[in-house]
N, C-alpha and C positions, 0 to 999 in steps of 0.2 A: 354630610348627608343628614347626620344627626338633626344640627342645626336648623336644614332647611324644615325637616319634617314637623318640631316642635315652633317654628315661624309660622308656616301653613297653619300650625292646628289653633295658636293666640291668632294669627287673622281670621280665622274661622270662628271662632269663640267670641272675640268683640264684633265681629257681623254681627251674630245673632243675637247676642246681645243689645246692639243698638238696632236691628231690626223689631227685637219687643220690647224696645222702649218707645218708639216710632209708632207702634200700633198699638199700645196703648195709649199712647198720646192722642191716636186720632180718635179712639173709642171714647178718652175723655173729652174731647173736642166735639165729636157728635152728639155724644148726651147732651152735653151744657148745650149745643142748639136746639136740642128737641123739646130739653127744657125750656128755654126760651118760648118756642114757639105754641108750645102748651100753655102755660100761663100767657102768652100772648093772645089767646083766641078766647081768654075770662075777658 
């Protein structure tokens, strides 16, 4: 039981994890197009 509960809680832990890794990525992802697109309309 032990086992399963401290399994559960590291898959839980690397979701969220790579969940804010994921969404930061996309936040740097959009900046760099907005940037893009800002200096595109000089």
């Amino acid at each position: 039981m032990s086992d399963a509960k401290a399994d559960e809680k590291s898959k839980r832990k690397s979701m969220m994890i790579r969940a804010v890794i994921y969404i930061a990525a996309t936040h740097v992802w959009a900046g760099f197009m907005i940037l893009l697109f800002t200096l595109g309309k000089r």
